[in-house]
MILO-551835 format. One record per residue (C-alpha): residue number from 1; y, z, x. Coordinates in steps of 0.1 Angstrom, whole numbers, plus 5000, padded with zeros to 4 digits. Each point is the difference from the previous one (the first is absolute). Example, Ala and Ser with C-alpha at 12.3 -4.5 7.8 and 13.67 -1.06 7.14 Angstrom:
REM MILO-551835
{r 1, {4955, 5078, 5123}} {r 2, {5034, 4993, 5014}} 
//
This chain:
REM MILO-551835
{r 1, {5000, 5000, 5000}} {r 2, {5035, 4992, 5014}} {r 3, {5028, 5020, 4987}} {r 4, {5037, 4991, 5005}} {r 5, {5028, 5027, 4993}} {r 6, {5036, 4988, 4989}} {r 7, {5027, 5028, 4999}} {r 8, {5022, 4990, 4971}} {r 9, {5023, 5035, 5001}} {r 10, {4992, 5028, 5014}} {r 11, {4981, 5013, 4971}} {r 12, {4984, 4963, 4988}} {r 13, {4971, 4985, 5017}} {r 14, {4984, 4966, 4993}} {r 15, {4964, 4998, 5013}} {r 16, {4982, 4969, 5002}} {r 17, {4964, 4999, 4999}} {r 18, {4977, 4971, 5010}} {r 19, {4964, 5011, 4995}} {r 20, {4979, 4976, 5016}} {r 21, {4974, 4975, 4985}} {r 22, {4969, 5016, 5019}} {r 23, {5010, 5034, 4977}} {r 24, {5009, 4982, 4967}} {r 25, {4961, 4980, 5007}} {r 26, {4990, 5035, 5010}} {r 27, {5009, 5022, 4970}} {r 28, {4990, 4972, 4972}} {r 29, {4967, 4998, 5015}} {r 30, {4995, 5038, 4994}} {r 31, {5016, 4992, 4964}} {r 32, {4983, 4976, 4993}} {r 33, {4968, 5017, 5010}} {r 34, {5005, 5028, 4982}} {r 35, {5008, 4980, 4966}} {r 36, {4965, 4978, 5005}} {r 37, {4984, 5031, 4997}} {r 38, {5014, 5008, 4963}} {r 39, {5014, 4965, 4988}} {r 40, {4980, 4983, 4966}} {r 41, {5001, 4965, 4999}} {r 42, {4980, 4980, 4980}} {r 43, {4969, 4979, 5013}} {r 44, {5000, 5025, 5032}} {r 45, {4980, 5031, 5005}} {r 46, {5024, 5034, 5009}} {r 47, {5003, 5001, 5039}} {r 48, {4991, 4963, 5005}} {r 49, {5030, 4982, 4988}} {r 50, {5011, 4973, 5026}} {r 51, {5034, 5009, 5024}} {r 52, {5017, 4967, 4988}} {r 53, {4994, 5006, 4957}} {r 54, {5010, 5036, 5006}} {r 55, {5035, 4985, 5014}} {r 56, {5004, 4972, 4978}} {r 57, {4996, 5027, 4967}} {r 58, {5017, 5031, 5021}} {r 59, {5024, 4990, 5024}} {r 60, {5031, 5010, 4984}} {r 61, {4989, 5034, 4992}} {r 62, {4985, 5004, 5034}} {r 63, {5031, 4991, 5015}} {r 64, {5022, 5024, 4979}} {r 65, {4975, 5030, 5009}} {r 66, {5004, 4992, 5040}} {r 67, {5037, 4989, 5006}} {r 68, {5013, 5033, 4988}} {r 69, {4973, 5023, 5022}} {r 70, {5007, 4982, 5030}} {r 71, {5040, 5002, 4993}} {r 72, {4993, 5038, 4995}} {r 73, {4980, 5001, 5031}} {r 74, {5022, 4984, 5020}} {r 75, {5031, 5019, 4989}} {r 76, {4983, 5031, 5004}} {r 77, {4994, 4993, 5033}} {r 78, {5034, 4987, 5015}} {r 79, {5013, 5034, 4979}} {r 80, {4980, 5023, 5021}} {r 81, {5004, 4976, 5036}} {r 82, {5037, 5002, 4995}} {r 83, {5003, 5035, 4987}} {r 84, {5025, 4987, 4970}} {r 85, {5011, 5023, 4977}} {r 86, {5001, 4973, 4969}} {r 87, {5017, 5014, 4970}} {r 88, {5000, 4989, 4968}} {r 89, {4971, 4970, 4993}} {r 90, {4995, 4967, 5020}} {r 91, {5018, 4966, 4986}} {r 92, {4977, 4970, 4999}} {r 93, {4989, 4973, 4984}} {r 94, {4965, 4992, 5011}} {r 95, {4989, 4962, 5007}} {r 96, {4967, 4986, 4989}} {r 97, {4969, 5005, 5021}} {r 98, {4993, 4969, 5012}} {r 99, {4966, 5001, 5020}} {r 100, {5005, 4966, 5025}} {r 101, {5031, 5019, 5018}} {r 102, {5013, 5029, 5014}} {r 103, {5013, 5028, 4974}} {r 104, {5041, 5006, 5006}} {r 105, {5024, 5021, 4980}} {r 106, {5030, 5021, 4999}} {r 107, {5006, 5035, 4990}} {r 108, {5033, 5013, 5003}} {r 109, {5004, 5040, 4999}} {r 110, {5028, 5025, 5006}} {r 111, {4992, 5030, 5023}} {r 112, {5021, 5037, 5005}} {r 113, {5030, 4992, 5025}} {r 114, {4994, 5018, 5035}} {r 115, {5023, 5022, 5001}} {r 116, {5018, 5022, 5036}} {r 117, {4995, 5036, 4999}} {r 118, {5025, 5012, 4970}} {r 119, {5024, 5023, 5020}} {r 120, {5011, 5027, 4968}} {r 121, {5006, 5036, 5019}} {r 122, {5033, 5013, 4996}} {r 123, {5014, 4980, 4970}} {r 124, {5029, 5017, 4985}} {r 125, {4989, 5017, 4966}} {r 126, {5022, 5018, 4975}} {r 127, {4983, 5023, 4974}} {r 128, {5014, 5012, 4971}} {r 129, {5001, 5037, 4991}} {r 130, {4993, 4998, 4966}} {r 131, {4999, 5033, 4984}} {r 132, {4991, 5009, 4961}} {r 133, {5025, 5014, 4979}} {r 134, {5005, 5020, 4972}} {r 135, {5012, 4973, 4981}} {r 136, {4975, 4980, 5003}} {r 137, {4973, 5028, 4996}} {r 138, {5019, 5001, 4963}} {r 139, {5007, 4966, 4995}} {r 140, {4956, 4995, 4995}} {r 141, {4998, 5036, 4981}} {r 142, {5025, 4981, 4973}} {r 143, {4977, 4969, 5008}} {r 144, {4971, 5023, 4988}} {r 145, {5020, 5011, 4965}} {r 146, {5005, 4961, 4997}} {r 147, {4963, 4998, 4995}} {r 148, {4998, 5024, 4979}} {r 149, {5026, 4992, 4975}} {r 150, {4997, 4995, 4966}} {r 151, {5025, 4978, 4976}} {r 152, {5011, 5014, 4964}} {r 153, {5021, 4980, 4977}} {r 154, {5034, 5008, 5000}} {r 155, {5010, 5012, 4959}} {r 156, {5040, 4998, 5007}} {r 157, {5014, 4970, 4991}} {r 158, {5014, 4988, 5033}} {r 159, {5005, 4970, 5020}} {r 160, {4975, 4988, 5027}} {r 161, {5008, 5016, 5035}} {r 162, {4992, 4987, 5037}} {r 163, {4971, 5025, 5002}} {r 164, {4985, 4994, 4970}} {r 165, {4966, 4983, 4986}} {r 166, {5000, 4981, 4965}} {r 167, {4971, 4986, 4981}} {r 168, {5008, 4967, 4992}} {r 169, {4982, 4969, 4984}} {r 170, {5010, 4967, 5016}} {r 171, {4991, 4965, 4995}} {r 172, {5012, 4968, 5024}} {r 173, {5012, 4969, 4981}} {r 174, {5005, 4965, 5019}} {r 175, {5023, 4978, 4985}} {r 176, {5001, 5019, 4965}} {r 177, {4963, 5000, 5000}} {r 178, {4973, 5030, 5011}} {r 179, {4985, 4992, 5033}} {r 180, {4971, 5005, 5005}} {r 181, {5006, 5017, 5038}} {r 182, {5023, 5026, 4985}} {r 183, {4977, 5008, 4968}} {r 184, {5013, 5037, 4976}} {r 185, {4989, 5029, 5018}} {r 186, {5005, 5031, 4976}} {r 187, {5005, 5034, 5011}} {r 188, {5008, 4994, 5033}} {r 189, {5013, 5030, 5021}} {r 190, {5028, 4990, 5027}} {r 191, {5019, 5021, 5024}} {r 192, {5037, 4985, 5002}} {r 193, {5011, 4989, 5032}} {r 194, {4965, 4993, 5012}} {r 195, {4988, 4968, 5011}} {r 196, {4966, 4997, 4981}} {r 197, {5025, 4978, 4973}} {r 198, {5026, 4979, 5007}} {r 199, {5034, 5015, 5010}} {r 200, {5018, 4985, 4970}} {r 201, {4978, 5023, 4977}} {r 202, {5012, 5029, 5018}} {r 203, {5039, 4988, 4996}} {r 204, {4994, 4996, 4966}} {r 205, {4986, 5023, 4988}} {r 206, {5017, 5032, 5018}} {r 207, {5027, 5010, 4976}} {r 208, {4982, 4988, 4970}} {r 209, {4988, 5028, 4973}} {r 210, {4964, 4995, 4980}} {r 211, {4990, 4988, 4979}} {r 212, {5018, 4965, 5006}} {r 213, {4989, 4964, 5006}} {r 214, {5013, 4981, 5029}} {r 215, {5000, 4963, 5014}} {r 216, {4995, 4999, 5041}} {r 217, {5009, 4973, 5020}} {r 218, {4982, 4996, 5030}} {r 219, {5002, 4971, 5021}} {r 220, {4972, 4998, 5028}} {r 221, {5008, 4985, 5031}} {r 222, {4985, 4969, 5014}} {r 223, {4983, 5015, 5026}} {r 224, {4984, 5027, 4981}} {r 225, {4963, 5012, 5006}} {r 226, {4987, 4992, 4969}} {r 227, {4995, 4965, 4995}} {r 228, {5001, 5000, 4959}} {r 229, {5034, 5015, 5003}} {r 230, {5015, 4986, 5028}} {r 231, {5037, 4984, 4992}} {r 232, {4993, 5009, 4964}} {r 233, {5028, 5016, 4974}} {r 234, {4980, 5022, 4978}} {r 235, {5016, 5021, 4970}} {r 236, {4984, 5030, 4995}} {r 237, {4999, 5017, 4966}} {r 238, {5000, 5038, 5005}} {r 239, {4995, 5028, 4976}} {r 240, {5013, 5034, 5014}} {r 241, {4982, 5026, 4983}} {r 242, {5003, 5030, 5017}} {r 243, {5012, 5017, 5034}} {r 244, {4979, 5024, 5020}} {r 245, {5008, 5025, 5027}} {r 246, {4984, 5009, 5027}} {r 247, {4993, 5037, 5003}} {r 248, {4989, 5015, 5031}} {r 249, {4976, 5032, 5003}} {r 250, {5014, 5031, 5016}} {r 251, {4983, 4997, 5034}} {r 252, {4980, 5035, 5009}} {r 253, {4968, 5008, 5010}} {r 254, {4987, 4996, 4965}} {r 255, {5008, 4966, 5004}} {r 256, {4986, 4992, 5033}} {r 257, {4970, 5019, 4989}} {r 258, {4994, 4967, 4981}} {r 259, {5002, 4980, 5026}} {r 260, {4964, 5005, 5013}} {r 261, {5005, 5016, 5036}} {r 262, {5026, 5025, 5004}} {r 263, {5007, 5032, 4988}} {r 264, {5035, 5006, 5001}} {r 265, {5032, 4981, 5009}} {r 266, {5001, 5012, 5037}} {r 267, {4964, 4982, 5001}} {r 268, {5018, 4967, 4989}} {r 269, {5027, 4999, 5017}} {r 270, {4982, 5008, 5033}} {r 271, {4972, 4972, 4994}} {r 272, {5036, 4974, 4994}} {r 273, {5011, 5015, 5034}} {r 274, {4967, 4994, 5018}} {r 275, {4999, 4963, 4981}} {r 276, {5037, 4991, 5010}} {r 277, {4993, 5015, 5038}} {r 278, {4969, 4977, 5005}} {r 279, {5017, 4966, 4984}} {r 280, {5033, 5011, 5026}} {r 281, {4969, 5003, 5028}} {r 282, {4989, 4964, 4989}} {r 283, {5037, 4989, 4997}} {r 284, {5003, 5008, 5034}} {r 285, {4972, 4982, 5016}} {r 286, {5006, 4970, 4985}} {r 287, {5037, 4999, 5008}} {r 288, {4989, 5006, 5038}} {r 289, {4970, 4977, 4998}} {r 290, {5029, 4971, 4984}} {r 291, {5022, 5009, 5033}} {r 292, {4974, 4995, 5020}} {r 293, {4986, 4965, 4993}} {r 294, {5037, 4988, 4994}} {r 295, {5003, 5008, 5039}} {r 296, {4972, 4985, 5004}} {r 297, {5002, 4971, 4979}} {r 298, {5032, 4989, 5020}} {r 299, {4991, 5009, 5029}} {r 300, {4963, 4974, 5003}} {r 301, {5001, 4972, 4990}} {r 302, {4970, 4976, 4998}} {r 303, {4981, 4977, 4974}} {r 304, {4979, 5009, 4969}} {r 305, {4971, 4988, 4985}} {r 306, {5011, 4985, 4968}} {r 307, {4964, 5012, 4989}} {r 308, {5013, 5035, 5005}} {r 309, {5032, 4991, 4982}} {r 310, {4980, 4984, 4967}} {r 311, {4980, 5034, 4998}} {r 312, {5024, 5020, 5001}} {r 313, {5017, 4981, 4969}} {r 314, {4963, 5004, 4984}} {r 315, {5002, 5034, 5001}} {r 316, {5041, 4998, 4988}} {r 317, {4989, 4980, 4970}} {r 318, {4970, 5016, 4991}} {r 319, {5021, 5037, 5000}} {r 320, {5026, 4986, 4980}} {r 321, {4976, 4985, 4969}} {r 322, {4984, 5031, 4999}} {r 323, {5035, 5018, 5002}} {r 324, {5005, 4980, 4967}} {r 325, {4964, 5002, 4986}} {r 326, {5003, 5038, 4998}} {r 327, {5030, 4994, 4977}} {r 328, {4985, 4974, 4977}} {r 329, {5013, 4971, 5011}} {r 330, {4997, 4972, 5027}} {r 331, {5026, 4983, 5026}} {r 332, {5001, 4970, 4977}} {r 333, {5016, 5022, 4975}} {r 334, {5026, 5016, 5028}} {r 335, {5013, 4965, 5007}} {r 336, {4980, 5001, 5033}} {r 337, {4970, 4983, 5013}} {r 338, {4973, 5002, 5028}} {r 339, {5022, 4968, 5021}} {r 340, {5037, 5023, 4992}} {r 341, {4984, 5030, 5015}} {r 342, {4985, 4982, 5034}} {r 343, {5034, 4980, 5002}} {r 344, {5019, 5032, 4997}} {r 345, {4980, 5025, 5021}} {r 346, {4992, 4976, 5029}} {r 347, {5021, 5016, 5025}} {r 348, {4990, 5035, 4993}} {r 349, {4961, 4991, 5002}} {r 350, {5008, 4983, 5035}} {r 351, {5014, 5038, 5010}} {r 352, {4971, 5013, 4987}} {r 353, {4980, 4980, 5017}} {r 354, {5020, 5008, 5032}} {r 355, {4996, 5035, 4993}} {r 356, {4957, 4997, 5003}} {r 357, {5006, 4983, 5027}} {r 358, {5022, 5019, 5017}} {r 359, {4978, 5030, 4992}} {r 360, {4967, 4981, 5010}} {r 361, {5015, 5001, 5033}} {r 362, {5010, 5035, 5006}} {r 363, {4962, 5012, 4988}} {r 364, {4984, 4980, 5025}} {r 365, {5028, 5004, 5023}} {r 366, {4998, 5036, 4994}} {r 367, {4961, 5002, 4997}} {r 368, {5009, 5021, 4969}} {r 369, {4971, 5010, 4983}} {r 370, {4990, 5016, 4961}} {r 371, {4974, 5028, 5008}} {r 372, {4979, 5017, 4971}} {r 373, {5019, 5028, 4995}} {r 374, {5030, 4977, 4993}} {r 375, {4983, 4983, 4974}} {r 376, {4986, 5022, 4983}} {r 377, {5035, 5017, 5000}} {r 378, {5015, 4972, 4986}} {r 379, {4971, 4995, 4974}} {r 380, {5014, 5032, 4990}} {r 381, {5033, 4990, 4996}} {r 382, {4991, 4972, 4980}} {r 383, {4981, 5023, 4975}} {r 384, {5025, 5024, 4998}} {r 385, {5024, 4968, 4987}} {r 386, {4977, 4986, 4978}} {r 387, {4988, 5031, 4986}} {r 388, {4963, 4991, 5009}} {r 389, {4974, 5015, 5019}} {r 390, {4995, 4994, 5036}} {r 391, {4965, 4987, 4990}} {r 392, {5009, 4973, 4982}} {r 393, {5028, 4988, 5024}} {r 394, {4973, 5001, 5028}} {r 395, {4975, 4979, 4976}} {r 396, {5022, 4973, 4994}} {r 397, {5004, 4993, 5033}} {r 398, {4967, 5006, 5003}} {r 399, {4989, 4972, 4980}} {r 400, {5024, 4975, 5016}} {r 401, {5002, 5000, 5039}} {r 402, {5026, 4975, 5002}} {r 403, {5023, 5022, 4981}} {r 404, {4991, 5025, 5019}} {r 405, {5011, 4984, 5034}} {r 406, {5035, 4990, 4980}} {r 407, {5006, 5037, 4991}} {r 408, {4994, 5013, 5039}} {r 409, {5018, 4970, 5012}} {r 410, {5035, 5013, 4976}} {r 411, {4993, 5034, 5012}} {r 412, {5002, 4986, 5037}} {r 413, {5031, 4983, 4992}} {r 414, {5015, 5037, 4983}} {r 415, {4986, 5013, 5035}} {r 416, {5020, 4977, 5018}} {r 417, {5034, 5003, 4985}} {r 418, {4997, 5039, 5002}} {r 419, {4996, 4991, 5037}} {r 420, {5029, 4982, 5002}} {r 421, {5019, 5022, 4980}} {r 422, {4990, 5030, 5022}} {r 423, {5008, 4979, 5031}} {r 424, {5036, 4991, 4987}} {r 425, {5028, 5017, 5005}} {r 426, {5012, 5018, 4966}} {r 427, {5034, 5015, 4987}} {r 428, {5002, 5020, 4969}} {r 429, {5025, 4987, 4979}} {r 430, {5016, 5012, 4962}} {r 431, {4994, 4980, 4971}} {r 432, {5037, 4986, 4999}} {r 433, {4998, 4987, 5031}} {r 434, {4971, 4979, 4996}} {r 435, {5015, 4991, 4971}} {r 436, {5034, 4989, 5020}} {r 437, {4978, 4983, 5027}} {r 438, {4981, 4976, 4975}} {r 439, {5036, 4991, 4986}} {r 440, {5013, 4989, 5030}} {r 441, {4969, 4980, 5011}} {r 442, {5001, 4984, 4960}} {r 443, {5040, 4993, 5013}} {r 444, {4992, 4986, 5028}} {r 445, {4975, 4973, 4989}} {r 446, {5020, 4990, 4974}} {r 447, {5030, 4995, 5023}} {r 448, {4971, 4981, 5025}} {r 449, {4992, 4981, 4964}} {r 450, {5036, 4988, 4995}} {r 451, {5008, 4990, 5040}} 
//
């Protein structure tokens, strides 16, 4: 076999392959052999069918079962000669298998970029100190009475107030007639000002007193997310038949009692703590991790495998039409589509893509290793967030190796930003000034934008 390699980039390869006739004669003699054995034609015992009718009947299918093992073969081989790490899957478009001549073809793959030892100690780091506050302690206690409201009708005669819910029925007409989009919903409770129904409801019907029947105009815009009413002016016939109020429960521990875990108040309000601590922790990490690689992004520079890229935008799209699944409807129905979403998040899967890569290199450059107690800590971890036992965590990877090798490989890549964040150089910082700092930077690149 005679193998040619053609660099293309530096992360696409064409190899050409000329496999010569001796093996092509070679491996359809063993085919061939192998099909005489189990073959039925009639007028010929099994086993004793003549070379020549076997190839005049079978040629085509013998040829389809031999070109592609000897193009995996082949490939195979060059792969582990050359030591290419091939992302992504071989490009080819296999010729026919033509016996009288040599076999030749092209596959074209893209491989990891080599990248230089990632320099990354002492990168200047600024982390937040992000503290809980009363406030905001309070602000999910009042969160908690929210939940636990109840409406009553309002027996005054009064107008319709910004903090208000009505019970309405509404029906959409198009043109003067009922459309069929917009069909009478009866009973309908609505909180005004909130954006479950059109704004213009809202307007409308704050300052109005029950029971009362009102017309709403609402004109939907052309690029609304709803296809039946896009660029549509429907009238609306309301009925306002009552207002309700919100009332809110006296919060004490007889309250909180209902809630399932606590005991008292304090218990509460020092789980919220505890809560709002750990999403600062996670606030924190990720703010240095995003320091980090935009240091590192600008600072190497080199090509990616657009293999890498289109992954990446698989795993974009398929998080955002489950996003929508789990609220009942589909990107179609957003104004957004699987082509939008790849056109629009390109550039941030090619970071992300630079990212692995970047990390890739700083685990083997590192030698940075996941031992067992690691893993099973963050098996742990993983329970503890998805409220499920450690057992079952551990059996799901269990059952799927590959999966497993993706999980320790992310928890490499957690290993070695923590690395790099213990190897930088960090300043504490207040809020406000992180704040101030990501202000000026926004300045700046518009001022860049406008030059």
């Amino acid at each position: 076999m005679q193998v040619k390699i053609e660099d293309k980039s530096s992360v696409k390869k064409v190899l050409s392959f000329e496999i010569s006739k001796e093996d092509v004669t070679k491996e359809l003699n063993i085919a061939y052999k192998e099909l005489k054995k189990k073959a039925d034609v009639k007028g010929f015992r099994k086993g004793k069918i003549p070379r020549k009718v076997l190839e005049n009947r079978f040629s085509k299918d013998v040829h389809e079962d031999v070109a592609p093992r000897l193009i995996q073969e082949a490939f195979i081989e060059v792969i582990k000669e050359h030591d290419l790490n091939v992302v992504g899957g071989p490009q080819m478009d296999p010729p026919e298998l033509d016996p009288e001549n040599a076999y030749v073809f092209d596959i074209t793959v893209e491989i990891k970029p080599e990248l230089d030892d990632i320099e990354f100690e002492g990168i200047a780091l600024k982390q937040t100190k992000y503290e809980v506050s009363d406030g905001e302690i309070e602000s999910q206690m009042h969160m908690i009475q929210k939940t636990m409201a109840r409406k009553e009708t309002v027996k005054e005669e009064r107008p319709v107030e910004e903090s208000d819910f009505v019970l309405i029925d509404h029906e959409g007409f198009l043109n003067g007639e009922p459309f069929d989009k917009t069909p009478k919903i009866e009973n309908y409770v609505m909180g005004i000002g909130k954006e479950v129904m059109p704004k213009e409801f809202s307007e409308k019907l704050t300052g109005a007193i029950p029971v009362q029947d009102l017309e709403i105009e609402v004109p939907y815009a052309d690029d609304y997310h709803d296809e039946s009413l896009k660029g549509k002016n429907i009238v609306y016939k309301v009925t306002l038949k009552e207002i309700q109020e919100e009332i809110l429960p006296e919060l004490n521990d007889d309250l909180v009692k209902d809630l399932g875990k606590f005991e008292t108040l304090d218990d509460v309000r020092t789980s919220i703590r505890e809560n709002l601590e750990k999403g600062y922790a996670q606030r924190i990490k990720h703010e240095l991790s995003e320091q980090v690689f935009q240091n590192l992004l600008e600072k190497y520079e080199f090509e990616v495998p657009q293999a890498m890229v289109e992954g990446e935008l698989n795993g974009i799209t398929m998080e955002a039409e489950q996003a929508y699944s789990a609220n009942n409807t589909t990107l179609e129905e957003a104004g957004l589509s699987k082509d939008i979403l790849r056109t629009q998040y390109r550039d941030v899967a090619e970071k992300q893509a630079r990212r692995h890569l970047i990390l890739d290199k700083i685990i083997t450059q590192e030698k940075l290793e996941l031992n067992d107690e690691e893993l099973e800590k963050s098996f742990g971890e993983m329970a503890i967030g998805m409220n499920a036992p450690v057992d079952s965590i551990k059996n799901y990877f269990n059952m799927d190796p590959k999966q497993l090798e993706y999980y320790k490989h992310t928890q490499l890549e957690k290993k070695a930003i923590d690395l790099i964040v213990q190897k930088g150089s960090v300043t504490e910082v207040e809020p406000d000034a992180v704040e101030d700092d990501a202000e000026i930077k926004e300045d700046n690149a518009s001022k860049e934008e406008k030059e």
